[in-house]
C-alpha positions as CSV (number, residue, x, y, z in Angstrom):
1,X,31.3,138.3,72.2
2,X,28.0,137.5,70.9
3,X,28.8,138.0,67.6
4,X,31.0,134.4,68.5
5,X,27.8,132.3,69.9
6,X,25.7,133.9,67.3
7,X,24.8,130.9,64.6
8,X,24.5,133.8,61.6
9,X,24.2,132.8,58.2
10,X,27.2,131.1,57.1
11,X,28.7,129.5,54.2
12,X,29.7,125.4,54.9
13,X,33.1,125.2,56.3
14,X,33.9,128.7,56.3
15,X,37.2,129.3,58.1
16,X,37.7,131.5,61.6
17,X,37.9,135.0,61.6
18,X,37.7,137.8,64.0
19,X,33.7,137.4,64.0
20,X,34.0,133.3,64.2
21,X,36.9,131.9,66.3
22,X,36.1,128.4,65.5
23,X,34.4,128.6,61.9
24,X,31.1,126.3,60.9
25,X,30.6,122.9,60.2
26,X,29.2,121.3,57.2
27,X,25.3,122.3,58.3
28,X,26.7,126.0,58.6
29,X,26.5,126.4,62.2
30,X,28.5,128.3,64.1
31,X,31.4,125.9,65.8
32,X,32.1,127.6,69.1
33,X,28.8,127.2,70.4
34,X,28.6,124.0,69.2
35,X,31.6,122.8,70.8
36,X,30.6,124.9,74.7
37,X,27.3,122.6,74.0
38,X,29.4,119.1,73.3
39,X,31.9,120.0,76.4
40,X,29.1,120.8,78.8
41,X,26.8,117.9,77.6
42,X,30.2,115.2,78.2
43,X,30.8,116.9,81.5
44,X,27.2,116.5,82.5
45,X,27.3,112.9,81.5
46,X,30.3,112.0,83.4
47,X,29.3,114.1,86.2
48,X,26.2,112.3,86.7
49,X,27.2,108.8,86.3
50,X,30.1,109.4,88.6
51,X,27.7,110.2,91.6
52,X,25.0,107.6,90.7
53,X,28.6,105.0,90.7
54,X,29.2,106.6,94.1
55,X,25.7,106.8,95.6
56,X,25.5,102.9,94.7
57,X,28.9,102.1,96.4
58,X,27.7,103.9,99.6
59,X,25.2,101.8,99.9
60,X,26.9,98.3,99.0
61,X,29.5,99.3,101.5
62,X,27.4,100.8,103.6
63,X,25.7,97.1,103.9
64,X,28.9,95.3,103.9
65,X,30.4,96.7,106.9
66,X,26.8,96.9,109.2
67,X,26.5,93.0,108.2
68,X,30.3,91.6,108.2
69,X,31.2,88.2,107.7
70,X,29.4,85.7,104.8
71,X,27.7,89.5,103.6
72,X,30.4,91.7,103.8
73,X,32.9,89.2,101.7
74,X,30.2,88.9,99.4
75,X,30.1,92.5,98.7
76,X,33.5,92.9,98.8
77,X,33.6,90.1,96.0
78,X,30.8,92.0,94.1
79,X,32.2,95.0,94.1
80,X,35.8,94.0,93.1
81,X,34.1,92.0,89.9
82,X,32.4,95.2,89.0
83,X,35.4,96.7,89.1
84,X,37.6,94.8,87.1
85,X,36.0,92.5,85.0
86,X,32.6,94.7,83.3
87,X,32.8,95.0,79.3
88,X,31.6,98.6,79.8
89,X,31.6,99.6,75.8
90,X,29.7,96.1,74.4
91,X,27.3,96.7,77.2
92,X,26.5,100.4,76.4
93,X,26.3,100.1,72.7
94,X,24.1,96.6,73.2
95,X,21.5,99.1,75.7
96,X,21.9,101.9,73.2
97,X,20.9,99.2,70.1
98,X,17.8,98.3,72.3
99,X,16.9,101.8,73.9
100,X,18.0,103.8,71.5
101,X,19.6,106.9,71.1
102,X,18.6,108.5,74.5
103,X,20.4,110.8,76.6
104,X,19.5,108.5,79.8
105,X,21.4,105.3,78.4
106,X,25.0,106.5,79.3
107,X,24.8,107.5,83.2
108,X,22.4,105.0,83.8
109,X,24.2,102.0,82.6
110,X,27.8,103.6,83.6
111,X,26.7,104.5,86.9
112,X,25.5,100.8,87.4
113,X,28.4,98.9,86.1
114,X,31.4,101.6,87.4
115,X,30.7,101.2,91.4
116,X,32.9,98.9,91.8
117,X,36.1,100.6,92.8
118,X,34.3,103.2,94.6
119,X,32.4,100.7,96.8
120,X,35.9,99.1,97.6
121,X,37.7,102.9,98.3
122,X,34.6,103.3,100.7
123,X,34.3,99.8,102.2
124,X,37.8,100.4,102.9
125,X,37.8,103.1,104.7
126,X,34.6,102.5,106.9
127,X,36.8,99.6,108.1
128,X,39.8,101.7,108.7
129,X,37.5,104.3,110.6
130,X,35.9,101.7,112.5
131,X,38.9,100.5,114.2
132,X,40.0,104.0,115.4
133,X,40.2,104.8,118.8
134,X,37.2,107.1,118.7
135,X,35.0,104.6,118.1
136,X,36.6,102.0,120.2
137,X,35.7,104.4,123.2
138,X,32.2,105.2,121.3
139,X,31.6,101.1,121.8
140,X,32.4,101.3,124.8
141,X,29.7,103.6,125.9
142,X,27.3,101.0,124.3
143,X,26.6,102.9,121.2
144,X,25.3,100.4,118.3
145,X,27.3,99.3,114.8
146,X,24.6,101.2,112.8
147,X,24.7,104.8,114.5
148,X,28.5,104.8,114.6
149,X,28.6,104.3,111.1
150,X,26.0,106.5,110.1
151,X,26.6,109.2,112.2
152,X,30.4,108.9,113.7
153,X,32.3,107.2,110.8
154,X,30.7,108.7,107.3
155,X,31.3,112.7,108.4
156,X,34.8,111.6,108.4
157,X,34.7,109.9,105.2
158,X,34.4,112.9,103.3
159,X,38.3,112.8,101.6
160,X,37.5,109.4,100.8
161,X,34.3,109.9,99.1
162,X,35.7,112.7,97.3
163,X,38.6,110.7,96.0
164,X,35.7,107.4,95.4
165,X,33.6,110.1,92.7
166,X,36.5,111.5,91.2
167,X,38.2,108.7,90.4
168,X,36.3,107.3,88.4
169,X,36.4,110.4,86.0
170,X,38.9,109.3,83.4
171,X,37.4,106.1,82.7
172,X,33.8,108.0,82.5
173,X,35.2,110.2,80.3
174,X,36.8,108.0,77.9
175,X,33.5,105.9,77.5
176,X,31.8,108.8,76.6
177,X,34.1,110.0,74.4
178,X,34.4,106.4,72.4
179,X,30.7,105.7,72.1
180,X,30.2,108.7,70.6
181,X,33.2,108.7,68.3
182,X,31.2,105.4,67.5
183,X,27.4,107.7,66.7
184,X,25.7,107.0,70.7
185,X,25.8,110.2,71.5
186,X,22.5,110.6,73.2
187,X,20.6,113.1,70.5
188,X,22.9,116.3,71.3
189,X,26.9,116.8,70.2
190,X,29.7,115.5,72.9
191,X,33.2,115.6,72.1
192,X,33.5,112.2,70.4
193,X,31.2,113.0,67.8
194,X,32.8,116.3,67.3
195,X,36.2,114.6,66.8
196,X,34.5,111.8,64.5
197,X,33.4,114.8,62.3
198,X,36.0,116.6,62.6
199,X,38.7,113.7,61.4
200,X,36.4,112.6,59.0
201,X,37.6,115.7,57.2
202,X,41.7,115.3,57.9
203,X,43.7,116.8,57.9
204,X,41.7,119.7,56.1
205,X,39.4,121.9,58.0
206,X,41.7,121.9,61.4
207,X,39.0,124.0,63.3
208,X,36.6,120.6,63.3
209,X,38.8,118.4,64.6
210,X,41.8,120.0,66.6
211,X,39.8,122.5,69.1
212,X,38.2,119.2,70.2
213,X,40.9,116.9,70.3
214,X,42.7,120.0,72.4
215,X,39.4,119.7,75.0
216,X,39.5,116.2,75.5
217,X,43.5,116.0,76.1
218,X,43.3,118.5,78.6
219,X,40.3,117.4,80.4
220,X,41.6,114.3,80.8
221,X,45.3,115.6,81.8
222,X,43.4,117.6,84.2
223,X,41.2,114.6,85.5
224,X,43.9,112.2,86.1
225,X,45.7,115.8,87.5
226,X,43.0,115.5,90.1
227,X,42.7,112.1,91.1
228,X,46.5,112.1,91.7
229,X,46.8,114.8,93.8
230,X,43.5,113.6,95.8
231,X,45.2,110.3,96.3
232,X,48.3,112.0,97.7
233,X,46.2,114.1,100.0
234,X,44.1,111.6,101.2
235,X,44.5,110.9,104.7
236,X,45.7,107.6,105.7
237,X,45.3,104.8,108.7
């Protein structure tokens, strides 16, 4: 097995064998490791933008249902523009023009522009909580807005924060995977610069550009997969 993730001397483009699975590339590296490195690397990305998205909609819905009313329609209104109308792949590629290549640019400026629907899941259920009969008898006892939502209502929000991170996965994922096809791909290999190389050289040298295009099919059958069956299981009101 470590012959495989070894980067030994090899000649450009040399085919798979029984030592190399996957080949090398045009810089004679090794392609297995390469693409492990390019699959972690998107999955990290995704990963973290996902839970800054979700840490932001906690708190935007977290302030929309402590101060209802004018407040809590204007968050609602916020969050449901953020979700629907952001031009997430001009914005990231006008940040990566201006920042440059860094690995920082994509969860930062996803995270910050994806909230949207997640702030909306959450908002949504806080307010579905907060009319249970629980904390109809907790209000009764005199027991303030801000502790029942902090401490009674979020425990039971786990489902529905759950289903709030993960389902933003598929988009995440295909925003990585297009701005790096298009050469932002934060200074180390993800999949879309993989499969850019890889059909750069199509339909010869298969083991650049199917391998990856296999990865990123499944991972996002397997996302979607996911979010479905998260829906379905989430409780209801």
């Amino acid at each position: 097995m470590m012959t495989l993730l070894q980067s030994a001397s090899l000649p450009p483009y040399s085919h798979p064998s029984a030592d190399q699975w996957l080949g090398s590339d045009a810089l004679s590296q090794s392609f297995l490791p390469l693409l492990l490195k390019a699959t972690a690397y998107t999955l990290a990305d995704v990963a973290t933008a996902a839970s800054l998205a979700l840490l932001i909609a906690i708190v935007i819905a977290s302030l929309g249902s402590l101060f209802p009313g004018v407040f809590g329609k204007f968050t609602f209104n916020l969050a449901s523009t953020f979700s629907f109308s952001t031009p997430l792949i001009a914005v990231l590629l006008l940040l990566y023009s201006i920042w440059g290549d860094h690995p920082a640019v994509f969860p930062l400026t996803v995270g910050c522009l994806l909230w949207g629907s997640a702030a909306l899941t959450v908002q949504t259920a806080i307010s579905q909580e907060t009319r249970s009969d629980y904390i109809k008898a907790a209000r009764s006892f005199g027991i303030g807005r801000k502790r029942l939502i902090l401490v009674h209502v979020f425990p039971n929000l786990l489902s529905s924060l759950r289903a709030a991170w993960l389902a933003n996965w598929p988009a995440m994922l295909s925003a990585s995977v297009l701005t790096a096809y298009l050469g932002a791909n934060g200074g180390s290999p993800r999949l879309g610069s993989l499969l850019k190389t890889g059909y750069e050289l199509f339909p010869s040298c298969w083991w650049l550009w199917l391998p990856p295009t296999i990865i990123t099919c499944v991972t996002f059958a397997a996302f979607f997969m996911i979010v479905e069956r998260t829906a379905i299981g989430r409780p209801r009101a």
